[in-house]
N, CA, C and O atoms as CSV, one atom per row, in Angstrom:
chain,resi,resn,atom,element,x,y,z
A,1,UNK,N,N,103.156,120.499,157.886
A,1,UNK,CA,C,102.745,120.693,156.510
A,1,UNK,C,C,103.355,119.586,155.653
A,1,UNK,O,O,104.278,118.830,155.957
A,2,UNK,N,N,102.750,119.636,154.678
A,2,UNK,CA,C,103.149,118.376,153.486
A,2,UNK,C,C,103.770,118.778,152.859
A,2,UNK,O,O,103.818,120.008,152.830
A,3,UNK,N,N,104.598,118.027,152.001
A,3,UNK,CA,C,105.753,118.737,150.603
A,3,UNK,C,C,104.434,118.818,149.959
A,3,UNK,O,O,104.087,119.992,149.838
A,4,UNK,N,N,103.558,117.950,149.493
A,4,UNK,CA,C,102.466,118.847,148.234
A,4,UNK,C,C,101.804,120.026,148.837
A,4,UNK,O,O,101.277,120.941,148.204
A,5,UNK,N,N,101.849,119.959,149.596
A,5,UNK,CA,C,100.821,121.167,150.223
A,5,UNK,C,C,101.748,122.396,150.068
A,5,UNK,O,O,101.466,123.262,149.240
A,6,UNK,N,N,102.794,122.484,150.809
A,6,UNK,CA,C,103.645,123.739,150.296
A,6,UNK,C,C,103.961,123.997,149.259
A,6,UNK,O,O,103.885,125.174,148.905
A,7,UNK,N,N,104.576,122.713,148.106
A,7,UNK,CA,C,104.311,122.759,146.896
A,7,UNK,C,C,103.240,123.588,146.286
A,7,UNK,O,O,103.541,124.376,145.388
A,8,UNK,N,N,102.121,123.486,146.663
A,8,UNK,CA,C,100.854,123.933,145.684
A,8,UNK,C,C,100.664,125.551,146.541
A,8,UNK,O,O,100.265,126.564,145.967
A,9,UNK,N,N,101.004,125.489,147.828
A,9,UNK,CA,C,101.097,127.302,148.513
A,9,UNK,C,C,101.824,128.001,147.902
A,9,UNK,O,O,101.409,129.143,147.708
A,10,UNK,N,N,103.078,127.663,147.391
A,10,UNK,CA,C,104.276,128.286,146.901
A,10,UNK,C,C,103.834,128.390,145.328
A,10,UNK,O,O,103.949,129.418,144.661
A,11,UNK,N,N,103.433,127.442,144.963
A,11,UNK,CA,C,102.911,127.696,143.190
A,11,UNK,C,C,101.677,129.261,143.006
A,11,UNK,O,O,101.688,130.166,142.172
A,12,UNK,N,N,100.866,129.034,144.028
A,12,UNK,CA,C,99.573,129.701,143.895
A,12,UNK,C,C,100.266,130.809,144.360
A,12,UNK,O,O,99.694,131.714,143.753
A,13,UNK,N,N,101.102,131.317,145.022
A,13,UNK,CA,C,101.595,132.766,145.617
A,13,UNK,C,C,102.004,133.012,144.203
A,13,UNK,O,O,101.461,134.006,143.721
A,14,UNK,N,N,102.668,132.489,143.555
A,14,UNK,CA,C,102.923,133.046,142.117
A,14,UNK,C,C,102.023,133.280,141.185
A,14,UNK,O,O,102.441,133.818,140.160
A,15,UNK,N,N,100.729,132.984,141.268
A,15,UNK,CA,C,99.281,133.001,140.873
A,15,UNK,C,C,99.846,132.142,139.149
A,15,UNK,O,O,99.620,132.440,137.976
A,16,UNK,N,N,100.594,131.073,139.770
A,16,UNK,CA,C,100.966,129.991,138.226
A,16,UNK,C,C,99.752,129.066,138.355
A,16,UNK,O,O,98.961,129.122,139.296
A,17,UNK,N,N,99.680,128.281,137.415
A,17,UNK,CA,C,98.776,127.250,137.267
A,17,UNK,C,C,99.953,126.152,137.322
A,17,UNK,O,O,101.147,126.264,137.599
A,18,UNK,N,N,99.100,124.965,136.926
A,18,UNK,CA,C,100.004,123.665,137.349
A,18,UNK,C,C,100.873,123.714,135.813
A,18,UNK,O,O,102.085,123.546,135.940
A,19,UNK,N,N,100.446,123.893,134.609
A,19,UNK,CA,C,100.907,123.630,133.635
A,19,UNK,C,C,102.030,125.192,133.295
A,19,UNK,O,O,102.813,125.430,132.375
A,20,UNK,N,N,101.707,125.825,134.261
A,20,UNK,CA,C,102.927,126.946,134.496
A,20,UNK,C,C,104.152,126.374,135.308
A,20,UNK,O,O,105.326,126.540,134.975
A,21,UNK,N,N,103.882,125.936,136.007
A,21,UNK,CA,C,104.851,125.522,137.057
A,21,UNK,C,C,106.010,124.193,136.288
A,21,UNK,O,O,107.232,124.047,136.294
A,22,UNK,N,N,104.762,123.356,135.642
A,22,UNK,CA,C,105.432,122.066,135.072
A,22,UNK,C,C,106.343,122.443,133.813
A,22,UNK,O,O,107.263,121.657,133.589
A,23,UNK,N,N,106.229,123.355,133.109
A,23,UNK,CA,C,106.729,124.200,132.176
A,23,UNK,C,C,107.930,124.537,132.223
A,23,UNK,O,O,108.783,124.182,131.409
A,24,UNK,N,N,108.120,125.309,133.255
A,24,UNK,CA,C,109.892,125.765,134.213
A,24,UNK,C,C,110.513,124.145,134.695
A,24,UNK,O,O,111.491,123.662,134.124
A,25,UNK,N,N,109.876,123.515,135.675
A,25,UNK,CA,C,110.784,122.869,135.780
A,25,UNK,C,C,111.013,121.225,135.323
A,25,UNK,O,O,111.668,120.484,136.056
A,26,UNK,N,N,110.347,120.680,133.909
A,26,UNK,CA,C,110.361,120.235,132.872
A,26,UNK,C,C,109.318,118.722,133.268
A,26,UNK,O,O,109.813,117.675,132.849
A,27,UNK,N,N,108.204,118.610,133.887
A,27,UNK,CA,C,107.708,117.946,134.357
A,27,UNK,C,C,106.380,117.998,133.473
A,27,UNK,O,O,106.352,119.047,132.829
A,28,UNK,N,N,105.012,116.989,133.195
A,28,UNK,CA,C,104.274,117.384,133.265
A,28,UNK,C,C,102.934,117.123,134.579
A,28,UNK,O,O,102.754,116.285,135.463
A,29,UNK,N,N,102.273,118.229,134.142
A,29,UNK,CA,C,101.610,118.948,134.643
A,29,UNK,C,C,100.461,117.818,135.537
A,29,UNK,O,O,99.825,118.037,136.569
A,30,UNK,N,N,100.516,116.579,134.674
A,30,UNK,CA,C,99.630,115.785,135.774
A,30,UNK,C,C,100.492,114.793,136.634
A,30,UNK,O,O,99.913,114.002,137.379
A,31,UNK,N,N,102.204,114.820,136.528
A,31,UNK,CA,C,102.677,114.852,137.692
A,31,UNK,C,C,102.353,115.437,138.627
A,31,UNK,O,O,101.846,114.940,139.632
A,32,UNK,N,N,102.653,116.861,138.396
A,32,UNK,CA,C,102.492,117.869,139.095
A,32,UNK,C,C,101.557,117.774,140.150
A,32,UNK,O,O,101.848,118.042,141.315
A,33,UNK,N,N,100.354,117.371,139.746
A,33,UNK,CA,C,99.359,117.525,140.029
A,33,UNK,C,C,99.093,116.187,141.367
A,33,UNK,O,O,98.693,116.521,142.482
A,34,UNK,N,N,99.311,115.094,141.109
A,34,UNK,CA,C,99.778,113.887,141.792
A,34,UNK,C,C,100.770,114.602,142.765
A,34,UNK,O,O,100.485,114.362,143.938
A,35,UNK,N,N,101.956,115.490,142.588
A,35,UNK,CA,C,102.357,115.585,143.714
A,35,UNK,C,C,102.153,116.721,144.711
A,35,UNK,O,O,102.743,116.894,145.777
A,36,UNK,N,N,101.332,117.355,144.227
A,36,UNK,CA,C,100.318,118.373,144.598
A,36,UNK,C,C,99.352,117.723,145.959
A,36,UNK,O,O,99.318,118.024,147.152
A,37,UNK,N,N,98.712,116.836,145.243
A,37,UNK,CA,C,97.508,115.844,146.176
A,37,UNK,C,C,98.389,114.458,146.754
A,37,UNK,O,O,97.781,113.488,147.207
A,38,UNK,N,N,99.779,114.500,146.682
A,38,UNK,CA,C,100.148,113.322,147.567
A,38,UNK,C,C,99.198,112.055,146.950
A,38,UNK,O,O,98.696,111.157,147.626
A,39,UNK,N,N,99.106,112.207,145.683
A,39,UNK,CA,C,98.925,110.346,145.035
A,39,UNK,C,C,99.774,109.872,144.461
A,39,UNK,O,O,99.411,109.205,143.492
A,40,UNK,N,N,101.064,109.939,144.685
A,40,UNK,CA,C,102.724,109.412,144.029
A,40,UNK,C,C,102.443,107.401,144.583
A,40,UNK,O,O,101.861,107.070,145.616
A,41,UNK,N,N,102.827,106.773,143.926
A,41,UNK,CA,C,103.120,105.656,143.941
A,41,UNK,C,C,105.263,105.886,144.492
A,41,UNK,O,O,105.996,106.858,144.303
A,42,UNK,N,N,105.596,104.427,145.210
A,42,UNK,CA,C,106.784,104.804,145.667
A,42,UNK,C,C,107.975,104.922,144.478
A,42,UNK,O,O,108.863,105.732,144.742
A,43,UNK,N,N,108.080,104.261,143.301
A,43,UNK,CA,C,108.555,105.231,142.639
A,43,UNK,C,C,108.606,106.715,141.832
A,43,UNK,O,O,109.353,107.279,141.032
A,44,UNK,N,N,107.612,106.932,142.393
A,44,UNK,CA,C,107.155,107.911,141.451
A,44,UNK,C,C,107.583,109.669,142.739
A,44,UNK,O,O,107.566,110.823,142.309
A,45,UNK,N,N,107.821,109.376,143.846
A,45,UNK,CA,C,108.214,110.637,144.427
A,45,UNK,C,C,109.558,111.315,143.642
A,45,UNK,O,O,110.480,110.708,143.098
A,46,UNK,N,N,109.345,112.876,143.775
A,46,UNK,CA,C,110.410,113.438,143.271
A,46,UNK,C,C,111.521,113.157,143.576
A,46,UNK,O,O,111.901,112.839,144.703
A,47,UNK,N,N,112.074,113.232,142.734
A,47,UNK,CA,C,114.187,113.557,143.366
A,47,UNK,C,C,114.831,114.332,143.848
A,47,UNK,O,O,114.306,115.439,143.720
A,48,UNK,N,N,115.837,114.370,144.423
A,48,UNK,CA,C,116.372,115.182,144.666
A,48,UNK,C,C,116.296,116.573,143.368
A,48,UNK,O,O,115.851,117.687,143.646
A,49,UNK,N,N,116.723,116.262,142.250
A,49,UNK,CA,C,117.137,117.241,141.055
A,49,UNK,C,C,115.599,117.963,140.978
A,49,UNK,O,O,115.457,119.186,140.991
A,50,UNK,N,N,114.574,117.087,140.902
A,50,UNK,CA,C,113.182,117.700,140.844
A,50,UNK,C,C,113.114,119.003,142.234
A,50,UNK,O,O,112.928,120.209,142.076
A,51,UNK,N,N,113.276,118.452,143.210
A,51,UNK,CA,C,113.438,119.076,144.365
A,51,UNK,C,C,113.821,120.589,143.970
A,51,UNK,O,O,113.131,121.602,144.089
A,52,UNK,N,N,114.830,120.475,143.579
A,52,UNK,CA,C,116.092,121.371,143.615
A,52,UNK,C,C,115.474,122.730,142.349
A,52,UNK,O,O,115.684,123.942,142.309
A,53,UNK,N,N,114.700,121.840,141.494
A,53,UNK,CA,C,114.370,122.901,139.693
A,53,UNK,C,C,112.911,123.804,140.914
A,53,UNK,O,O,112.739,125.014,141.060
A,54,UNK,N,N,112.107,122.625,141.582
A,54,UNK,CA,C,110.970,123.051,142.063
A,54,UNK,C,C,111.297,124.541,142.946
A,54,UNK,O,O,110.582,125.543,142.960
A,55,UNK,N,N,112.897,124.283,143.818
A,55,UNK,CA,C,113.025,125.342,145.004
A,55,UNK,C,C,113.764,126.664,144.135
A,55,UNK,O,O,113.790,127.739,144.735
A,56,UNK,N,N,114.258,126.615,142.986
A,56,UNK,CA,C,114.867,127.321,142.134
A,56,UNK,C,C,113.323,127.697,141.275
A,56,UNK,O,O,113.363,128.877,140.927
A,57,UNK,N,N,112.466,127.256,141.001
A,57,UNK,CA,C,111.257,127.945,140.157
A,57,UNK,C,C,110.364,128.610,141.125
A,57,UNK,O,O,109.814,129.658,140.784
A,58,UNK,N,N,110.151,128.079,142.371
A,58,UNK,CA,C,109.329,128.893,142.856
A,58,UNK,C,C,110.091,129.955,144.030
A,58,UNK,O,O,109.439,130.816,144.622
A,59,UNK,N,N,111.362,129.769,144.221
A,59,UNK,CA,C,111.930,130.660,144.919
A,59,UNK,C,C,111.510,130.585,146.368
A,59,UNK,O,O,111.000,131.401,147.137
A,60,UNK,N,N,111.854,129.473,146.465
A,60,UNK,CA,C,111.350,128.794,148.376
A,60,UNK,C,C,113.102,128.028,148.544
A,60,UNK,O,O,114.011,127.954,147.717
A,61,UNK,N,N,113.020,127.594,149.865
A,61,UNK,CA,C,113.860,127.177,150.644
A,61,UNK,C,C,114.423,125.679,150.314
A,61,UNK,O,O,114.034,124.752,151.023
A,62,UNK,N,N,115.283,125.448,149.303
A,62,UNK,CA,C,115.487,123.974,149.050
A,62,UNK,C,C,115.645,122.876,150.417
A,62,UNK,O,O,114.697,122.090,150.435
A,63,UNK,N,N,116.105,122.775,150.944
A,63,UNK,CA,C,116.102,122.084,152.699
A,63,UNK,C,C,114.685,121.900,153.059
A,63,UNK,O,O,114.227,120.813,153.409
A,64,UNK,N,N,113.868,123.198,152.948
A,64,UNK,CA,C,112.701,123.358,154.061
A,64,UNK,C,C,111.893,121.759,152.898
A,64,UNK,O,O,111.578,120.677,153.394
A,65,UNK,N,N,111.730,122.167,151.158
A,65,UNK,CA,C,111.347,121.025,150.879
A,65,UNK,C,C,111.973,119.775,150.285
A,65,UNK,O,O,111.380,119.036,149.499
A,66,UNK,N,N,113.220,119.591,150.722
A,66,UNK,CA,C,113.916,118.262,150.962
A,66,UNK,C,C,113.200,117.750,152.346
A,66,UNK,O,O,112.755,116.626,152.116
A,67,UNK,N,N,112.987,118.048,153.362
A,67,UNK,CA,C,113.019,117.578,154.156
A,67,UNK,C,C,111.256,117.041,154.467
A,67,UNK,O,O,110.781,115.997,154.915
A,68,UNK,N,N,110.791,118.026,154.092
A,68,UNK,CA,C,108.928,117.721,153.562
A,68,UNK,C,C,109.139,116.456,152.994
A,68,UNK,O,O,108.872,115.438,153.633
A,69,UNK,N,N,109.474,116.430,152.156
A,69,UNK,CA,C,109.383,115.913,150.777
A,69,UNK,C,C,110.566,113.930,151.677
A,69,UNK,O,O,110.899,112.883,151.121
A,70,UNK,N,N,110.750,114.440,153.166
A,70,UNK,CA,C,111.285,113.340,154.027
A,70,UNK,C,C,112.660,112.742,153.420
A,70,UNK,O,O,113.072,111.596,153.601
A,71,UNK,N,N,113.235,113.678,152.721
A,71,UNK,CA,C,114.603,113.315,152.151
A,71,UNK,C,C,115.359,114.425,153.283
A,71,UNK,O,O,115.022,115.439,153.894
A,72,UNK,N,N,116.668,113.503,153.140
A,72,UNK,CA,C,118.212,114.715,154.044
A,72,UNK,C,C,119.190,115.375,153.142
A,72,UNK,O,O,120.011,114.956,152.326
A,73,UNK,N,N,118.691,116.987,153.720
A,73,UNK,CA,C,119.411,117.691,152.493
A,73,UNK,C,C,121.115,117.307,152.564
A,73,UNK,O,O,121.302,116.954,153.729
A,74,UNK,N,N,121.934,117.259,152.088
A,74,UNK,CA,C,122.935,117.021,151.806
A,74,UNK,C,C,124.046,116.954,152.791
A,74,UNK,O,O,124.498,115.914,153.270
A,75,UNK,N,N,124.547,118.484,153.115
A,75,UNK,CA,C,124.933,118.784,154.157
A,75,UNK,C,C,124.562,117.979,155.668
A,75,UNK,O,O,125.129,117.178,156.411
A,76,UNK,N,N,123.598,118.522,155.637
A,76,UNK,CA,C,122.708,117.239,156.891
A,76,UNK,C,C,123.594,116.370,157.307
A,76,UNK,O,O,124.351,116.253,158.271
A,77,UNK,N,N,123.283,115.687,156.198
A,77,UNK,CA,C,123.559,113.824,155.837
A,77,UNK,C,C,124.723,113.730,156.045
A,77,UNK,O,O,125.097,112.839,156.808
A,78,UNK,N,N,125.801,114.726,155.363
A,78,UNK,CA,C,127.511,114.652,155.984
A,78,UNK,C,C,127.761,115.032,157.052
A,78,UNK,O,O,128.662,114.559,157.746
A,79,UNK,N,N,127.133,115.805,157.328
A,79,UNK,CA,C,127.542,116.360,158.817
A,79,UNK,C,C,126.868,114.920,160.020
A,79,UNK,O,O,127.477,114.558,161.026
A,80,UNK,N,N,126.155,114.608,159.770
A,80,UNK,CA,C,125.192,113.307,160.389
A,80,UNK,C,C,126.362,112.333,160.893
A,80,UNK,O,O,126.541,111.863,162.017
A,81,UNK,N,N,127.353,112.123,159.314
A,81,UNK,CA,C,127.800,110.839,159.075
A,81,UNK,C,C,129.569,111.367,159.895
A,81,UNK,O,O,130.392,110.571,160.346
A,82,UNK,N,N,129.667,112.494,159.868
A,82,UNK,CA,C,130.945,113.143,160.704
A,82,UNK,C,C,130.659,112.668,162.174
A,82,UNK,O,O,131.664,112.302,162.783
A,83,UNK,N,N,129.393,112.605,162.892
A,83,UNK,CA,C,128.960,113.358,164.376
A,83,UNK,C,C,128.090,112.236,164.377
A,83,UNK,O,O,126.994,112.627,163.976
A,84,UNK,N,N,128.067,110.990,164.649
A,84,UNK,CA,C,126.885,110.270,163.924
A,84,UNK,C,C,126.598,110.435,166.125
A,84,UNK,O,O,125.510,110.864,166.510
A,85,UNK,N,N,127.430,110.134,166.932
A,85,UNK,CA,C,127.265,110.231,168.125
A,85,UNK,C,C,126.424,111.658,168.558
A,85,UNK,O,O,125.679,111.603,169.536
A,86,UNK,N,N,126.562,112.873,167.834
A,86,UNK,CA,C,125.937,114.120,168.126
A,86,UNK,C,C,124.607,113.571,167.937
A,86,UNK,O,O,123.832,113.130,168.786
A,87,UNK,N,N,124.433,113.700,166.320
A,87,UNK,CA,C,122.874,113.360,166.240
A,87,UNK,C,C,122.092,112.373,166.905
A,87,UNK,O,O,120.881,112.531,167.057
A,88,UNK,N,N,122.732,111.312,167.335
A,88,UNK,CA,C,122.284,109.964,167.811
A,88,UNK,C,C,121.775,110.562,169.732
A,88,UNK,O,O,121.039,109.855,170.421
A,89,UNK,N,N,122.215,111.588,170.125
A,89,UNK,CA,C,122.198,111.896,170.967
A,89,UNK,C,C,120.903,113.416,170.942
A,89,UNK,O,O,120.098,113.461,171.873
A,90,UNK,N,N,120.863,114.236,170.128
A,90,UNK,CA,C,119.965,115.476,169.178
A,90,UNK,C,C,118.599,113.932,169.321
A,90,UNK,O,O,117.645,114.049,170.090
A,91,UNK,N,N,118.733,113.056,168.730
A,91,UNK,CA,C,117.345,112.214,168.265
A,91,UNK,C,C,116.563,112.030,169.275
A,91,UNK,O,O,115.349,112.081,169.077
A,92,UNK,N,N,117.171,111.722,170.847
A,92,UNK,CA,C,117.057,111.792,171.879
A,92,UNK,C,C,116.112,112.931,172.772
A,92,UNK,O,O,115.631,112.740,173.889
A,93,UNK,N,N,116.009,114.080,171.990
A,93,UNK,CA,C,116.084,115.254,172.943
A,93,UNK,C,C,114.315,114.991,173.062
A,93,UNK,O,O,113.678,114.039,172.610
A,94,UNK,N,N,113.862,116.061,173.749
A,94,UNK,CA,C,112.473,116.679,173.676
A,94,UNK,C,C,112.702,117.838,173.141
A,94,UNK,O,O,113.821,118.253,172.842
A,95,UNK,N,N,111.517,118.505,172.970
A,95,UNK,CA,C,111.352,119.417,172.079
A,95,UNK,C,C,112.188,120.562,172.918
A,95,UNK,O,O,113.307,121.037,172.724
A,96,UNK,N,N,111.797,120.661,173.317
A,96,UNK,CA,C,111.951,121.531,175.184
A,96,UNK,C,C,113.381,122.158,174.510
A,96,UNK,O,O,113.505,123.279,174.016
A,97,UNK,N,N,114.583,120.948,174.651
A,97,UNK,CA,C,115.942,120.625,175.211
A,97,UNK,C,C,116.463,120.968,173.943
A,97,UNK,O,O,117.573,121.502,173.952
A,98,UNK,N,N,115.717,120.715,172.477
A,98,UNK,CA,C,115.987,121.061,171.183
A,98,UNK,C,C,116.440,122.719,170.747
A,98,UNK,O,O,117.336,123.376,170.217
A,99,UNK,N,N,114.846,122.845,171.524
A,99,UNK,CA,C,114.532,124.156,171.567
A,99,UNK,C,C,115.635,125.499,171.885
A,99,UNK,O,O,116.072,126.437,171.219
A,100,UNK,N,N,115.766,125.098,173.017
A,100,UNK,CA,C,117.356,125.448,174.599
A,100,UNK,C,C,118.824,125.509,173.957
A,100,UNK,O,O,119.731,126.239,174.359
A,101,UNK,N,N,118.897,124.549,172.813
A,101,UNK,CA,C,119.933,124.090,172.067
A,101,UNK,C,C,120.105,125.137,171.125
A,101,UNK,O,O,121.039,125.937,171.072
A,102,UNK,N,N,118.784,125.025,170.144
A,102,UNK,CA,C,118.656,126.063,169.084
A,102,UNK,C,C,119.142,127.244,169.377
A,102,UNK,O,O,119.876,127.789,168.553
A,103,UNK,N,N,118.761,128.034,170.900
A,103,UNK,CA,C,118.907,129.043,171.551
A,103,UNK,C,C,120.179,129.328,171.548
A,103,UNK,O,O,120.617,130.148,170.742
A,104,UNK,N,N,121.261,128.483,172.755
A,104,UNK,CA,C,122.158,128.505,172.338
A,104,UNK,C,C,123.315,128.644,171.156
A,104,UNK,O,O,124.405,129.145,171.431
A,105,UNK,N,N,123.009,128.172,169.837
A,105,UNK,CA,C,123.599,128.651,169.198
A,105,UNK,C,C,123.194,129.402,168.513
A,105,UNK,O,O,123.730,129.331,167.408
A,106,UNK,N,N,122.357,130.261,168.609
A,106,UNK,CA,C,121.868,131.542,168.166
A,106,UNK,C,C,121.234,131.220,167.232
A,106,UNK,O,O,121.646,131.682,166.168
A,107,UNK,N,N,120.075,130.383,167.169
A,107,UNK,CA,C,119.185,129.911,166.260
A,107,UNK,C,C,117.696,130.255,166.977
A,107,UNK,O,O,117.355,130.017,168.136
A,108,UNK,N,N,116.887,130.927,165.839
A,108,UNK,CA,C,115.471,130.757,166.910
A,108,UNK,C,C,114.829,129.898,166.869
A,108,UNK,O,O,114.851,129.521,165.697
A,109,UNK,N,N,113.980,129.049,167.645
A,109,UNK,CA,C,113.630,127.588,166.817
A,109,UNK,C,C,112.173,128.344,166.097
A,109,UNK,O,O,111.592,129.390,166.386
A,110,UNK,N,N,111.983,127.606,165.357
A,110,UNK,CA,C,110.912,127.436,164.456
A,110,UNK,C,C,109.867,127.073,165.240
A,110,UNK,O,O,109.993,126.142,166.035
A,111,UNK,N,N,108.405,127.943,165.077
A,111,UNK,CA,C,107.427,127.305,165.990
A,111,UNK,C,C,106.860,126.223,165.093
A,111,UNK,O,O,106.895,126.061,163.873
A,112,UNK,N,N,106.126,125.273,166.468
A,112,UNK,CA,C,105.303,124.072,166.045
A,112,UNK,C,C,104.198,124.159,166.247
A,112,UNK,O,O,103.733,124.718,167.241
A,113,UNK,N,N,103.347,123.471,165.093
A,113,UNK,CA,C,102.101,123.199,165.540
A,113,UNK,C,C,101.689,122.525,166.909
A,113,UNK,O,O,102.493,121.667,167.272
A,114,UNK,N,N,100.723,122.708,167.659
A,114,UNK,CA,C,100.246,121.922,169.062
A,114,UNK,C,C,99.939,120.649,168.596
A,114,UNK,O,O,99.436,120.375,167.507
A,115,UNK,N,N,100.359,119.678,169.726
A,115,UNK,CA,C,99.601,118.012,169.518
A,115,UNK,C,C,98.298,118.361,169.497
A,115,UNK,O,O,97.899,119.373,170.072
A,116,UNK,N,N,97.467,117.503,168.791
A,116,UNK,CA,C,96.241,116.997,168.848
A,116,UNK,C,C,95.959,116.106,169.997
A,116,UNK,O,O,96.592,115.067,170.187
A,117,UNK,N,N,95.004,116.525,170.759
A,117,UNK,CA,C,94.440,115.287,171.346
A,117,UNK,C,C,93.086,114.372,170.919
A,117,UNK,O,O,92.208,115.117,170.482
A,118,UNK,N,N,92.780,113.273,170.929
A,118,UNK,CA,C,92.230,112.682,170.503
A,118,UNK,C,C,90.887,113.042,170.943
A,118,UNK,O,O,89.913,112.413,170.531
């Protein structure tokens, strides 16, 4: 899934409009809307702080859209920069071995969509 796309799932479960949404978290509404449909120019993607008003207004998972949105939530990023040999080794895995991992520490993994074949 896309950060706009969950963006605009998470708005519409609240049955808000765009100029509802942009309202709370001090944006306007034909931002909004641009980042809704993924037409952001490269300065123009949200920030972190945008991130953060968006996961606090609509009451979703700040991480799940940091990480959409292809930014590293915070924590992450320190823990990354502690273990840089862990992750460097995690980047490595297959899904499989990820998966096995997750297990282990008492995580369920998250299902994935199937590859496409061409």
């Amino acid at each position: 899934m896309r950060f706009g796309d969950r963006v605009r799932d998470l708005r519409q479960e609240k049955k808000w409009t765009l100029r509802d949404l942009a309202a709370k978290v001090g944006v306007g509404f034909t931002y909004l809307s641009r980042v809704e449909n993924e037409r952001l120019n490269y300065g123009d993607y949200p920030s972190d702080a945008l991130i953060h008003r968006l996961a606090d207004a609509l009451d979703a998972d700040e991480e799940e859209l940091l990480i959409l949105a292809k930014r590293i939530p915070e924590p992450v990023k320190k823990r990354a920069l502690q273990r840089p040999d862990a992750f460097s080794a995690f980047a490595t895995c297959d899904d499989a071995t990820l998966d096995n991992l997750m297990v282990q520490i008492g995580q369920a993994p998250k299902p994935r969509r199937g590859k496409r074949t061409g």
